[in-house]
MARSE-373097 format. One line per field, with one value per residue (C-alpha): residue in one letter; x, y, z. Coordinates in steps of 0.1 Angstrom, whole numbers, plus 5000, padded with zeros to 4 digits. Last residue first. Layout:
N
code <- [A, ...]
c1 <- [X, ...]
c2 <- [Y, ...]
c3 <- [Z, ...]
REM end
This chain:
538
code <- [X, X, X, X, X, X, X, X, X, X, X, X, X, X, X, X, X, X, X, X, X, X, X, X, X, X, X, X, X, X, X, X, X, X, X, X, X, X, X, X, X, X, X, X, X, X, X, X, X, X, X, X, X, X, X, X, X, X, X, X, X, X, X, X, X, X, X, X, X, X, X, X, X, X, X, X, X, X, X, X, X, X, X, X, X, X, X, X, X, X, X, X, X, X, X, X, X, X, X, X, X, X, X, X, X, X, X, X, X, X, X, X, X, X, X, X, X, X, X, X, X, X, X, X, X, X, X, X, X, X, X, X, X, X, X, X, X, X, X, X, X, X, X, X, X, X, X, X, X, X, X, X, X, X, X, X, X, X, X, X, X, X, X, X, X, X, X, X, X, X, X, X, X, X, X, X, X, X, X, X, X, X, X, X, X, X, X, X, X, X, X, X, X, X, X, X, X, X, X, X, X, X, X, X, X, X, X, X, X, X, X, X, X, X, X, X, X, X, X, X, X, X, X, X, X, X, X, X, X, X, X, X, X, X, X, X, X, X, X, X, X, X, X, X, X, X, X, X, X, X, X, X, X, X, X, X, X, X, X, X, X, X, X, X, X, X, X, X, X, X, X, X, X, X, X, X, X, X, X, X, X, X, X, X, X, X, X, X, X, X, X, X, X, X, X, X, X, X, X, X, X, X, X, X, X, X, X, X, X, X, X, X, X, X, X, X, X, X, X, X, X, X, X, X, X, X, X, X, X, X, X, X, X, X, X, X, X, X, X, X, X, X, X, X, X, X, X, X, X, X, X, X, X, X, X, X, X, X, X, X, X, X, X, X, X, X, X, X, X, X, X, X, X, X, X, X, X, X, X, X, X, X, X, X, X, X, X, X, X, X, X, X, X, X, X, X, X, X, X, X, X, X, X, X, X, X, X, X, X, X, X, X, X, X, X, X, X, X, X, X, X, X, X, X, X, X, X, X, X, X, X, X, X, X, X, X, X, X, X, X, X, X, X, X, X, X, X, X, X, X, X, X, X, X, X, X, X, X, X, X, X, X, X, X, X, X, X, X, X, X, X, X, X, X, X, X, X, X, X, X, X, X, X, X, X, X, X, X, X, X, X, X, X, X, X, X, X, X, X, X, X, X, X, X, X, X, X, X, X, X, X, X, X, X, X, X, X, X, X, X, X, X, X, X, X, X, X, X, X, X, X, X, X, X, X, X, X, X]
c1 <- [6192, 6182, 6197, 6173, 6142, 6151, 6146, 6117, 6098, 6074, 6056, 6068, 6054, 6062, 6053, 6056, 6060, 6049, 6054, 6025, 6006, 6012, 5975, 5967, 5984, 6010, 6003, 6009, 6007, 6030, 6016, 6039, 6038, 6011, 6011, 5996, 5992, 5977, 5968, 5961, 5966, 5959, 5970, 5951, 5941, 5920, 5955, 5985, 6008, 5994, 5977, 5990, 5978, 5950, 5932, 5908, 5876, 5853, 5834, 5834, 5843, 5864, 5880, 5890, 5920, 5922, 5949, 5944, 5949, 5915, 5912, 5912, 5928, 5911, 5927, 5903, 5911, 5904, 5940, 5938, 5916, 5922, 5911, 5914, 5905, 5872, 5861, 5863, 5860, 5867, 5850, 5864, 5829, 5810, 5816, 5825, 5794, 5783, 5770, 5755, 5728, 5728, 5725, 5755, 5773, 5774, 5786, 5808, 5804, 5834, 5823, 5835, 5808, 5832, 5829, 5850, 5835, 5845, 5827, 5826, 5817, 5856, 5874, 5856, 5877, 5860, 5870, 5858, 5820, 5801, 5779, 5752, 5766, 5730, 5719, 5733, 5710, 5712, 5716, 5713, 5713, 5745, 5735, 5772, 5788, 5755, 5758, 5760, 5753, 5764, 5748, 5755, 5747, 5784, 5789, 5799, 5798, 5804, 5806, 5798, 5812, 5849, 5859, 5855, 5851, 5847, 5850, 5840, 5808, 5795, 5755, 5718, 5730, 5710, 5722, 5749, 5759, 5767, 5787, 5807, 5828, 5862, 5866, 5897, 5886, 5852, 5843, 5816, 5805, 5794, 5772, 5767, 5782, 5813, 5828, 5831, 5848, 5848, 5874, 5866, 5891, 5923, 5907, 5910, 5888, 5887, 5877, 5869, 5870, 5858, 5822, 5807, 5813, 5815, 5846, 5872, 5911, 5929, 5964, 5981, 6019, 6045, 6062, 6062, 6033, 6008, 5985, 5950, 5930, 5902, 5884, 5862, 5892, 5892, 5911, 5911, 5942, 5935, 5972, 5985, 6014, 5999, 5966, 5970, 5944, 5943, 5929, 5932, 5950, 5946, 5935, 5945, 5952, 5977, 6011, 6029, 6064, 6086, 6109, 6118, 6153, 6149, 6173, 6156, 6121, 6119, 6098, 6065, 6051, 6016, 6010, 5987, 6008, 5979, 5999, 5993, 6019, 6037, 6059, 6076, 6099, 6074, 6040, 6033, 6004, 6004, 5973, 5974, 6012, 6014, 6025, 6056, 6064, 6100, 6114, 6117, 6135, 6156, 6170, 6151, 6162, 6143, 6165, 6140, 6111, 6135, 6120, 6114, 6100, 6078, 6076, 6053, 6051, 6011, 6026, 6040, 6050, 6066, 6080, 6103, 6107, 6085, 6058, 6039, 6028, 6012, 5988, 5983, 6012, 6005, 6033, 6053, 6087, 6080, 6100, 6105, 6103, 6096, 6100, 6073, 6077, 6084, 6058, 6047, 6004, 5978, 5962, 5991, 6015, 5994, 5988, 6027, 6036, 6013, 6024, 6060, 6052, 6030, 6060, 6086, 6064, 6061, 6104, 6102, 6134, 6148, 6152, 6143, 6118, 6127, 6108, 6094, 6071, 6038, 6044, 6039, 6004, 5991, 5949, 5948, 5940, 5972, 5992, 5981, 5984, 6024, 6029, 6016, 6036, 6070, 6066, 6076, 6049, 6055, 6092, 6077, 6057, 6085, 6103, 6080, 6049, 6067, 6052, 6016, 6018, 6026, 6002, 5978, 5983, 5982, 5948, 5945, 5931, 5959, 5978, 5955, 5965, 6004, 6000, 5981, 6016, 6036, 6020, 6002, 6017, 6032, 5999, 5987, 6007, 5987, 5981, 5965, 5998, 6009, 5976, 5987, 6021, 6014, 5978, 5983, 6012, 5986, 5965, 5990, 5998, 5956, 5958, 5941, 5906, 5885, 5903, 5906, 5871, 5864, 5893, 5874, 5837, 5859, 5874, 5842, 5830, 5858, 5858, 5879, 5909, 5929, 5920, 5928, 5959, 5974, 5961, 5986, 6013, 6010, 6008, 6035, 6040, 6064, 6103, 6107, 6100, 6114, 6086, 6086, 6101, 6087, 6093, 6074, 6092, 6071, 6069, 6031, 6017, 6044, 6025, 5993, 5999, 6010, 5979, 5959, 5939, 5962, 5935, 5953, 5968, 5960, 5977, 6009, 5982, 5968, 6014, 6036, 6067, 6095, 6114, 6111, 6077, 6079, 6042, 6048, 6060, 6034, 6034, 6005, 5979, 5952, 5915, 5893, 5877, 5891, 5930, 5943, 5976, 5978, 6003, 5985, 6000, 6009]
c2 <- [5360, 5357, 5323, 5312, 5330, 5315, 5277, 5284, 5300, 5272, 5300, 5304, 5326, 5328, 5354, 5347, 5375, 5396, 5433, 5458, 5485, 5475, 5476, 5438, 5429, 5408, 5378, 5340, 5330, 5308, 5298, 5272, 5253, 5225, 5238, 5262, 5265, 5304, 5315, 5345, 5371, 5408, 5445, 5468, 5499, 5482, 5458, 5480, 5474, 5440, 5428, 5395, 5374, 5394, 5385, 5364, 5367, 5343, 5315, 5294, 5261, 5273, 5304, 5325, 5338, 5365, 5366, 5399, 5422, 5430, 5402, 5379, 5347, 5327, 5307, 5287, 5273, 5243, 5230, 5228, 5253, 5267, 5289, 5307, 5337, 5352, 5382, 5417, 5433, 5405, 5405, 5419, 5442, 5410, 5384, 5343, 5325, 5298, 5267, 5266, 5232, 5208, 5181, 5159, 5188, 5206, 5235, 5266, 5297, 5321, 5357, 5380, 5374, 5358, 5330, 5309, 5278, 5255, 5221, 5197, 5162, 5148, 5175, 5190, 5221, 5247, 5272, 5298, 5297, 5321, 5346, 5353, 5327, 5317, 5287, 5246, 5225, 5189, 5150, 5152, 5112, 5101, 5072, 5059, 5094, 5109, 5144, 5178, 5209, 5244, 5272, 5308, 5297, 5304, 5271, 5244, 5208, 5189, 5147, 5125, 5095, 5091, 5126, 5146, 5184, 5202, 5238, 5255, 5240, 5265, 5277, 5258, 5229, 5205, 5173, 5145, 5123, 5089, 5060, 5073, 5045, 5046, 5009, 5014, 5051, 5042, 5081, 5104, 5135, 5168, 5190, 5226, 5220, 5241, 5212, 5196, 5163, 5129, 5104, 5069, 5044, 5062, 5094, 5116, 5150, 5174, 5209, 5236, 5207, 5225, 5213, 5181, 5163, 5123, 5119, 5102, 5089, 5060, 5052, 5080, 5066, 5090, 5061, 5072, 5094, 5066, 5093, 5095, 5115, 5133, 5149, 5184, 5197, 5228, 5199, 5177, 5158, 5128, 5116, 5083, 5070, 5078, 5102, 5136, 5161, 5177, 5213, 5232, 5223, 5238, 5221, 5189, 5168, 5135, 5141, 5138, 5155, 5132, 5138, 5173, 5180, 5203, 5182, 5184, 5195, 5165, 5177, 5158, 5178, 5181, 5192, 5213, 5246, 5264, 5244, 5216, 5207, 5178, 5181, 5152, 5161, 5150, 5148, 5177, 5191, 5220, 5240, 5267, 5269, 5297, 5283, 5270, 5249, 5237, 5259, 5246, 5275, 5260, 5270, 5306, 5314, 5326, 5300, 5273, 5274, 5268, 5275, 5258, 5280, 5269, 5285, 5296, 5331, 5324, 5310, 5285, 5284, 5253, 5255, 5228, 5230, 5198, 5200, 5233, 5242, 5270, 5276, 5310, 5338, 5365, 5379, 5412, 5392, 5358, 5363, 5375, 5352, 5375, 5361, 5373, 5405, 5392, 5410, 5373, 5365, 5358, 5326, 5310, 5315, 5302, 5267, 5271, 5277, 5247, 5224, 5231, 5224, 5195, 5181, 5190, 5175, 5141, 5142, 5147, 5159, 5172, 5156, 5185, 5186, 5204, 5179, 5149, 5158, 5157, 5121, 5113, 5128, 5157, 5149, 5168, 5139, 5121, 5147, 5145, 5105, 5113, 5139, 5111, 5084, 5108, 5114, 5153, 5163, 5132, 5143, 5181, 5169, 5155, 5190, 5209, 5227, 5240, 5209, 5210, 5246, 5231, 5202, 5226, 5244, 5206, 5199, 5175, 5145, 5123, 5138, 5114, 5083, 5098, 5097, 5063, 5046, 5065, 5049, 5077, 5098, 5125, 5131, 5134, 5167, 5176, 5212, 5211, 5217, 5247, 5264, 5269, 5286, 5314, 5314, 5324, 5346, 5363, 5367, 5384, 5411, 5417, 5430, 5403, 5411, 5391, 5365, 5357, 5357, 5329, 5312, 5315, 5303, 5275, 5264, 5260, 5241, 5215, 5215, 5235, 5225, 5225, 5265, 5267, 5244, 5276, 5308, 5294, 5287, 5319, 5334, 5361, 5367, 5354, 5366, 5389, 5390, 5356, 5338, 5301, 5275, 5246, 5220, 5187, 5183, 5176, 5143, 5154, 5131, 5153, 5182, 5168, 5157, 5190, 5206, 5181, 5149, 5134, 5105, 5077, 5065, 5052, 5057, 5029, 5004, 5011, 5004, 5031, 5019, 5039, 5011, 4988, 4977, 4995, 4989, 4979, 4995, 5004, 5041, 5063, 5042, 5030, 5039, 5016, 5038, 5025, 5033, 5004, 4987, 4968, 4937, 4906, 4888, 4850]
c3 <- [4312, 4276, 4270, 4296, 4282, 4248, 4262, 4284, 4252, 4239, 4222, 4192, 4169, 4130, 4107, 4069, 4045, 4018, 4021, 4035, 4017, 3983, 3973, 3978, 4011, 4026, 4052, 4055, 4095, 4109, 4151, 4173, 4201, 4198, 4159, 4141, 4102, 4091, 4052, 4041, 4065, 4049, 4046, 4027, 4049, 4078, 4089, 4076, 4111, 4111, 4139, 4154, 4183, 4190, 4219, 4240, 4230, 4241, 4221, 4257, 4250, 4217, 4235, 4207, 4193, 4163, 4135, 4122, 4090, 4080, 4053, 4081, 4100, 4129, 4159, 4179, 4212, 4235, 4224, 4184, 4163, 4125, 4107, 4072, 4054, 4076, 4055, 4073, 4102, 4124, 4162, 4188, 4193, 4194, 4170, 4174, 4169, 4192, 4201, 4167, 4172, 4139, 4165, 4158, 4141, 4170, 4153, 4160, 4139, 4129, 4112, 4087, 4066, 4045, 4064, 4090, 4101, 4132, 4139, 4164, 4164, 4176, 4151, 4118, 4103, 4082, 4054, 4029, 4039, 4017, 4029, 4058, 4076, 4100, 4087, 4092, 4071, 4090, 4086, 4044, 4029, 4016, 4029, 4044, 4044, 4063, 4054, 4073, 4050, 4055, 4039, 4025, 3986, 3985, 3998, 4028, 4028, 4060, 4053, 4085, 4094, 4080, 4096, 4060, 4061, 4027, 4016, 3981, 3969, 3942, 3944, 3953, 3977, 3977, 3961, 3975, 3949, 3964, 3953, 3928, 3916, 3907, 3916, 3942, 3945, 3961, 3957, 3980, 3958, 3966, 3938, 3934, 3895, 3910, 3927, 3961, 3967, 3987, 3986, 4008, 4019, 4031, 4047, 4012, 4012, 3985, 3973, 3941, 3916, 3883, 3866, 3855, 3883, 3876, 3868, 3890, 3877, 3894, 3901, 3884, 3895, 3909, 3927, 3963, 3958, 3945, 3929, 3926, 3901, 3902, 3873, 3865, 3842, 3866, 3885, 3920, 3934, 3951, 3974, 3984, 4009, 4039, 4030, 4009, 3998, 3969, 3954, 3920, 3901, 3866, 3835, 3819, 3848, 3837, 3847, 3879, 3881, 3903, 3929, 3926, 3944, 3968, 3992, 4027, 4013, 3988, 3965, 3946, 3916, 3909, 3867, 3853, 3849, 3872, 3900, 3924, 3951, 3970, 4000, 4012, 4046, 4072, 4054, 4036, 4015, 3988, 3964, 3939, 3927, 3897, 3867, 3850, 3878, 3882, 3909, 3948, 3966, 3994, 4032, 4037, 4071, 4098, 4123, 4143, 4112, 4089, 4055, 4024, 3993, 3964, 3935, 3900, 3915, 3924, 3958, 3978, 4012, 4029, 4067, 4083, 4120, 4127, 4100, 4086, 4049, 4034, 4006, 3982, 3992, 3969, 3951, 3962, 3964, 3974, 4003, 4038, 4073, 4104, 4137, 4159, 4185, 4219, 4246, 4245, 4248, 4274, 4259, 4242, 4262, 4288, 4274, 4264, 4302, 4316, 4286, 4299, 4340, 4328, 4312, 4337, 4366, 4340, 4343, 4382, 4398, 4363, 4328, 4309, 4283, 4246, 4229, 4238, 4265, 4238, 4230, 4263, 4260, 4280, 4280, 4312, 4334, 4316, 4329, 4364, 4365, 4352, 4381, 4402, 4391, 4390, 4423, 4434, 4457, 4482, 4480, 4489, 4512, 4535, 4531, 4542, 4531, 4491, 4477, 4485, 4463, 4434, 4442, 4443, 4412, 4396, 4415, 4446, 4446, 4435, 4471, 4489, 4468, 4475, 4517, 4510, 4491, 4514, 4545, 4567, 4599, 4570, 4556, 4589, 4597, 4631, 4638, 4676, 4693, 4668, 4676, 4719, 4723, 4697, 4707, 4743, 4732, 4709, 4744, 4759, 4731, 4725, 4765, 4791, 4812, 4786, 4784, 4823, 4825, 4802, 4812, 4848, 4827, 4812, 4848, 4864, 4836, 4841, 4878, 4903, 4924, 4894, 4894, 4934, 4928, 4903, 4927, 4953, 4927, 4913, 4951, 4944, 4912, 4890, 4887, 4853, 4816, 4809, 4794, 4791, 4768, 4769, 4793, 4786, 4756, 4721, 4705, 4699, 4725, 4748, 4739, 4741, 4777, 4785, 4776, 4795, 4794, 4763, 4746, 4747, 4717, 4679, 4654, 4671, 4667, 4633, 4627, 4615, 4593, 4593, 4613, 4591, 4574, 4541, 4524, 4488, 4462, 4433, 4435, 4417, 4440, 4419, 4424, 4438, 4460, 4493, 4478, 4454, 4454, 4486, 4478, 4492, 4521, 4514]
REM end
């Protein structure tokens, strides 16, 4: 029994599994390999090409062509290069074009089409996306080679483009995995170079500072020191609910899907049901305001000026577990499911067992208030206002690194796959290898912000970062480059300020207003999965 061939001589897989088609498409070693032509008409009829070309027409020939003709074939090979020679070098540039026009065409051999699908498509795997693109518009053969779903699916998954990711808004065209890398092409761009369209802009809250923001699917939540919360659609512009039932101004939000859950100055977390409004449960128990939490699946720790923690069974609005230890306000928190970890006032940084309520490590050495936390589940990032950043061992609780160079305090970080992003008030953004304790680079230079760093975020090799001077700036993560403004407020430098930013693959809301009046309170939201609206534009 023959063995199915589904490997190239690398050991790579072929993007088709079919096997080898034998009929009459099929092109045996055998039928590859032929005699070697001895003249130019020999290659042309090698190359399924008629003997008779078509000649010039320009007149009768000359008289003794024919004679002139058996004395050339008369001569011997090297006898008849140095005459070519010759012959070259006495002919206009029209005639010796002509040569060429009749000659390349017989030494350009389409192999890919000469090989077995199966090896045609392992050579194509080679070849870069933009390169396929442009594989495809040869002929008509390559462009069916071009087009296989297999291969357009291998390219995907070399650019880290997850299935997941071709959900939405894909169309179901000649090559669905094409359409997807296609789409993630144009956002990736997008992204980088920027819309002429102006962003949609979402108005409410009256004058009132917008304090934590919310982003899932189309739904946006924004709360604010106006004791509400306000649920947006993120497709439309439109303001769908207000959620009112605090009595003080909301602090602190999460979301997961359609649950939203926030922390207000009234004392209380309340859990919403975005789609309905309705207010699920009002949770009980802080005595002071809160001030931070951090949800995980069904459970989320909330922290208080009252110095406690407290976990809450979101589904049934049950305190589970309640946390002291710190002897000062909660500034921050981090929940992964088995371990809680928080930042307080006292200077100090806890890691919780919140099944026993034990502390199990108290991590000393910072010299002023803890105000941001990173948590991955291995290593615990502190940052303070005594300018530093420290990178813990969650197991020891033992301090891996000092990370210097913020010349002020450090208002927000994110920690993905070792890497760390920090946005200070010294109106820079550093990035950490927070295996080494190395800063691979800090994000200034003439573009830089001009005032303190308010929020950041990065996802898709870039970093987005928020200010007090009125900008949302993108930088290159692998490079720390540059690369634009993605929104500059009209009062940006005389007032006017981002406070918070969520992004998505696809989408950028950014909180913004201003402290002196100078610009309204809104939300700005930019999409930038565009195909869709281009289309209805046309």
């Amino acid at each position: 029994m023959k063995r199915k061939l589904d490997h190239g001589p690398d050991g790579r897989p072929f993007p088709s599994g079919k096997k080898h088609c034998k009929g009459n498409g099929y092109l045996s070693p055998s039928s590859l390999v032929q005699a070697t032509p001895t003249t130019f008409g020999d290659l042309r009829l090698a190359n399924g090409h008629s003997a008779q070309r078509r000649r010039v027409t320009s007149g009768p020939p000359p008289s003794g062509l024919q004679d002139w003709l058996h004395t050339f074939q008369a001569w011997s090979g090297p006898e008849r290069l140095l005459a070519l020679d010759e012959l070259i070098d006495r002919c206009e540039t029209s005639q010796v074009k002509h040569v060429m026009q009749v000659i390349e065409p017989q030494f350009q051999r389409d192999f890919i089409s000469l090989l077995p699908k199966e090896l045609a498509l392992y050579v194509l795997t080679f070849l870069a996306p933009r390169d396929l693109l442009q594989a495809a518009q040869t002929c008509r053969y390559w462009r069916i080679l071009a087009e296989d779903n297999l291969l357009w699916r291998e390219k995907c998954r070399e650019e880290g483009v997850s299935e997941c990711a071709s959900s939405a808004r894909t169309k179901c065209a000649l090559s669905p995995w094409k359409s997807v890398y296609i789409r993630q092409h144009r956002i990736e761009t997008n992204w980088r170079k920027g819309d002429a369209r102006e962003p949609m802009v979402l108005k409410g809250h009256d004058d009132h500072v917008i304090t934590c923001l919310q982003f899932s699917g189309d739904l946006i939540v924004s709360g604010s020191d106006d004791n509400t919360l306000k649920v947006w659609s993120a497709i439309t512009g439109k303001c769908l609910r207000t959620l009112n039932g605090h009595t003080g101004g909301v602090w602190c939000s999460q979301m997961t899907v359609a649950t939203v859950i926030s922390g207000s100055t009234d004392r209380t977390l309340r859990v919403w049901d975005a789609e309905s409004g309705e207010c699920v449960h009002t949770l009980y128990g802080h005595t002071s305001t809160v001030r931070c939490m951090h949800l995980h699946g069904n459970r989320v720790v909330s922290g208080s000026r009252d110095t406690t923690l407290r976990v809450w069974d979101v589904s049934t609005g049950r305190c589970e577990h309640v946390l002291t230890g710190h002897v000062a306000a909660v500034r921050c928190v981090q929940f992964d499911g088995r371990r809680v970890v928080s930042g307080g006032y006292d200077y100090m940084v806890k890691v919780w067992d919140p099944e026993t309520e034990v502390c199990l490590h108290t991590l000393q050495g910072h010299t002023n208030r803890v105000y941001s936390l990173q948590f991955d589940g291995v290593f615990v990032v502190s940052g303070s206002l005594d300018t530093s950043i420290r990178v813990w061992d969650a197991e020891t609780g033992g301090c891996i690194h000092t990370l210097t160079g913020h010349q002020s305090l450090t208002s927000g970080m994110e920690l993905r796959d070792n890497v760390l992003v920090s946005g200070n008030a010294d109106s820079t953004v550093r990035v950490w290898d927070v295996r080494t304790g190395q800063c691979l680079h800090t994000l200034q230079g003439p573009n830089k912000h001009q005032s303190a760093v308010t929020c950041l975020q990065f996802c898709r090799g870039l970093v987005l970062s928020s200010s007090d001077d009125g900008t949302v700036k993108l930088w290159d993560l692998r490079t720390g480059a540059w690369l634009r403004d993605v929104v500059a407020l009209q009062s940006r430098g005389s007032g006017g300020v981002v406070w918070r930013i969520r992004a998505s693959d696809t989408r950028l809301v950014c909180a913004a207003g201003s402290r002196n009046g100078t610009e309204e309170t809104k939300l700005l939201v930019l999409d930038f999965d565009l195909e869709d609206k281009k289309k209805e534009t046309e």
